[in-house]
C-alpha positions as CSV (number, residue, x, y, z in Angstrom):
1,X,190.0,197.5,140.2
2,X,188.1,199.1,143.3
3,X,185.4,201.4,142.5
4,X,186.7,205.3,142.7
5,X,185.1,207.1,146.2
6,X,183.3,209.5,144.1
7,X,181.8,206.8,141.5
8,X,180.6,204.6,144.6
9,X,179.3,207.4,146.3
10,X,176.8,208.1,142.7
11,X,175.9,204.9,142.8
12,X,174.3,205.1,146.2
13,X,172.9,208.7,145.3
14,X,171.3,206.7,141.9
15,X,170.1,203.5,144.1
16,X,168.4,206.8,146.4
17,X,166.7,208.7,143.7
18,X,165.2,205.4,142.1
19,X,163.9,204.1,145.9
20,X,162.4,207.7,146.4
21,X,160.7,207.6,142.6
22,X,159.7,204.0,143.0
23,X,158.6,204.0,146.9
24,X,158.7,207.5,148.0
25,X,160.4,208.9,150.8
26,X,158.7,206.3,153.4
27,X,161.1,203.8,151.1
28,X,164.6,205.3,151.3
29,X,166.5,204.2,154.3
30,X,169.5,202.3,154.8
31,X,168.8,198.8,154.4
32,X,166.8,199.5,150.7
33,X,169.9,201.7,149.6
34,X,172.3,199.2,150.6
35,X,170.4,196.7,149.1
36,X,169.5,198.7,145.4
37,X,173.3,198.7,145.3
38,X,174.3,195.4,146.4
39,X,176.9,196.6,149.5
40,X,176.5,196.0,152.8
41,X,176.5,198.7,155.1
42,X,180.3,198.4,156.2
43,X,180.5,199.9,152.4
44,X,177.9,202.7,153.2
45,X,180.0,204.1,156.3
46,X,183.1,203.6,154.4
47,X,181.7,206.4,151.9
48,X,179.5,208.1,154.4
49,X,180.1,209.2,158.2
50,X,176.5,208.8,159.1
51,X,172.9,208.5,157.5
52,X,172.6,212.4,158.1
53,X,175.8,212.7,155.8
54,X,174.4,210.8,153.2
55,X,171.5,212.6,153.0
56,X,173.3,216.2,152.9
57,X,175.3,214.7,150.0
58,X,172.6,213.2,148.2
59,X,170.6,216.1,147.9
60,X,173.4,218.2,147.2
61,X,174.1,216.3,144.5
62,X,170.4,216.5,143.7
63,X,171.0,219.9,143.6
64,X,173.8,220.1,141.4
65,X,172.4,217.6,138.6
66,X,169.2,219.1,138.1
67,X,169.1,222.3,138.8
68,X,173.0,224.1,139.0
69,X,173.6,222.4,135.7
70,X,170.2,223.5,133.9
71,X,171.3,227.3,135.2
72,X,174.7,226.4,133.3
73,X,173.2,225.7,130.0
74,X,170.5,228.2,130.1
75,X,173.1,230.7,130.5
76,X,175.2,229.5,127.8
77,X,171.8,230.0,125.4
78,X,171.8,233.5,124.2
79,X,168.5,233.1,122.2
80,X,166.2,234.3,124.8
81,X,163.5,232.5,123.1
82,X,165.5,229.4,123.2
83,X,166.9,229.7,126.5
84,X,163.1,229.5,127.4
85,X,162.4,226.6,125.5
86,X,165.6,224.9,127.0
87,X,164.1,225.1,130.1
88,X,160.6,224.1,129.3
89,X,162.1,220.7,127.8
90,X,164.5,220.2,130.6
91,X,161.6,221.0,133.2
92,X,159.3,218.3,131.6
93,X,162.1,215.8,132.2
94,X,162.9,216.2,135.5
95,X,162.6,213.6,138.2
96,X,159.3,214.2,139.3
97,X,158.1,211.1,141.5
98,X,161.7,211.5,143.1
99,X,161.4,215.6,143.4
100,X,157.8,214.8,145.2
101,X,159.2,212.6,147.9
102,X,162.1,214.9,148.2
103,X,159.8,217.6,148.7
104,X,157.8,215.5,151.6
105,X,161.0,214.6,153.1
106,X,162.0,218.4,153.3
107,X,159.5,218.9,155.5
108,X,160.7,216.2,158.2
109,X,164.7,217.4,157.6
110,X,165.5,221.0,158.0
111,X,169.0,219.8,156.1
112,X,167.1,218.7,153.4
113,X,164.8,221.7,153.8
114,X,167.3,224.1,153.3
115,X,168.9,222.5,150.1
116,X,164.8,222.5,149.0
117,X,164.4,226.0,149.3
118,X,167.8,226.8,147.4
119,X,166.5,224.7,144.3
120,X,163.1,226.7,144.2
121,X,164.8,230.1,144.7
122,X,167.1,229.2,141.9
123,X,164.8,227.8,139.7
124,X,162.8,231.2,139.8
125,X,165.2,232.8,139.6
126,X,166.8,231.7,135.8
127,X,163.1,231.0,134.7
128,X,162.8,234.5,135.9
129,X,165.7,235.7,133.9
130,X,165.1,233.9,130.9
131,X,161.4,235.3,130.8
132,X,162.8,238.4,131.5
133,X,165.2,238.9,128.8
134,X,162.1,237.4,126.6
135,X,159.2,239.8,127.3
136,X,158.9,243.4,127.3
137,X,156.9,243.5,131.1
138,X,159.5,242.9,133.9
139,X,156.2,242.6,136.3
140,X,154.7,240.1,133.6
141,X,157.5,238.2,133.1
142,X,157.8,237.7,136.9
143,X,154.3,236.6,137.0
144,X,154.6,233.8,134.3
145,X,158.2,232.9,136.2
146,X,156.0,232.1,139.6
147,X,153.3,230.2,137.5
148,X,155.9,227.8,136.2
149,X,156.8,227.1,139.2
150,X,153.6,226.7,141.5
151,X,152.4,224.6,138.5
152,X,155.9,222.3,138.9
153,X,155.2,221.9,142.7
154,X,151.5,221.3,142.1
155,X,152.4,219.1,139.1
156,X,154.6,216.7,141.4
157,X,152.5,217.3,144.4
158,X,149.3,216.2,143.4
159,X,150.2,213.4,140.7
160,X,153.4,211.9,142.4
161,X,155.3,213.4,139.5
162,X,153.5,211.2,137.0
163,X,151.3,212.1,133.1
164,X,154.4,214.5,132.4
165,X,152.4,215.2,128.8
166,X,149.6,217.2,130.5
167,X,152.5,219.2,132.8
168,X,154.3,220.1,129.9
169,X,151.0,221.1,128.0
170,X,150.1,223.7,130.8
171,X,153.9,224.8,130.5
172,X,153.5,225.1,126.7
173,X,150.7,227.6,127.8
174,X,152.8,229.9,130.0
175,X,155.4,229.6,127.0
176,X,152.4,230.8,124.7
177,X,151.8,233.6,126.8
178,X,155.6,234.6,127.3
179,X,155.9,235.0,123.3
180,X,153.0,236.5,122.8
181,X,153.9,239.2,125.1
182,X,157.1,239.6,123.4
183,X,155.8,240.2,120.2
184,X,157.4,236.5,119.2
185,X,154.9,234.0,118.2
186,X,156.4,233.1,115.3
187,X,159.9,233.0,116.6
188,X,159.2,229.2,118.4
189,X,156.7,227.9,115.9
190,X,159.0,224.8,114.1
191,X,160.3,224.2,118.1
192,X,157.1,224.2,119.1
193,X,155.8,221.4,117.4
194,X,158.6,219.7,117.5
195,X,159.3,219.3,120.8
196,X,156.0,218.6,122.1
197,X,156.3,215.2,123.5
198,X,160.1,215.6,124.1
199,X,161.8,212.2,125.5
200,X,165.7,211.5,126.2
């Protein structure tokens, strides 16, 4: 039975976010995508109209994944100490050699660009949120909100997204600080420890 449009369209997104992990954006163009997938590219146009249309989708769906979904479920926490540890864990196992070459190719692609700036602004602004609803400082919370995220960006920027452990033990910091703040050190102890070193 033929593959569904939408299920052949993921594959190709999949095939793009391993090349761009794997090569970085210098890697992802047509021929590698076709060939990750094993289609030649008569399939490609029959699921995209142009390479420009692939790339809207794919980091739309980008988009979606890993960042509209983690808003989702952090939303659905209403521990505000464990909506903050939710997205500590889920930001330690982002795609991170991927998100860097994404990041490079935003600033080639104002399409891409725009979709870039969308995932920043709402990453700051749950993590915002979250801190917010965490620690008695508005001002403060904001502050520890913008750390995390100059310290992803840096994180992926200057080690293609690779020794996760030490970007998660900087975050674990900013966590720290965020509960001591709130009067709630010992509110995260047992998750603490426990999810140092979090895998799939």
């Amino acid at each position: 039975m033929p593959e569904s449009n939408d299920r052949m369209a993921g594959r190709f997104f999949v095939a793009g976010m391993e090349i761009l992990a794997e090569d970085g954006y210098g890697g992802l163009n047509l021929a590698t995508v076709c060939r990750r997938v094993g289609v030649t590219s008569g399939s490609f146009y029959h699921h995209f109209d142009s390479w420009q249309d692939f790339a809207r989708q794919f980091v739309e769906h980008w988009r979606e994944e890993h960042t509209v979904r983690l808003v989702q479920l952090a939303r659905a926490e209403e521990d505000p100490a464990e909506r903050v540890e939710l997205l500590l864990r889920y930001g330690v196992l982002l795609p991170h050699a991927a998100e860097a070459a994404i990041r490079t190719w935003s600033g080639i692609d104002p399409v891409v660009a725009a979709v870039q700036k969308s995932v920043d602004d709402e990453r700051l602004d749950i993590c915002t949120e979250a801190l917010g609803a965490l620690m008695d400082d508005p001002d403060e919370a904001s502050d520890v909100a913008l750390t995390a995220l100059y310290l992803l960006v840096g994180f992926q920027q200057t080690t293609g997204g690779r020794n996760d452990r030490d970007f998660e033990r900087f975050l674990r910091l900013l966590q720290d600080r965020a509960l001591t703040h709130a009067g709630a050190e010992d509110l995260m102890s047992d998750a603490h420890g426990a999810h140092t070193g979090l895998r799939p």
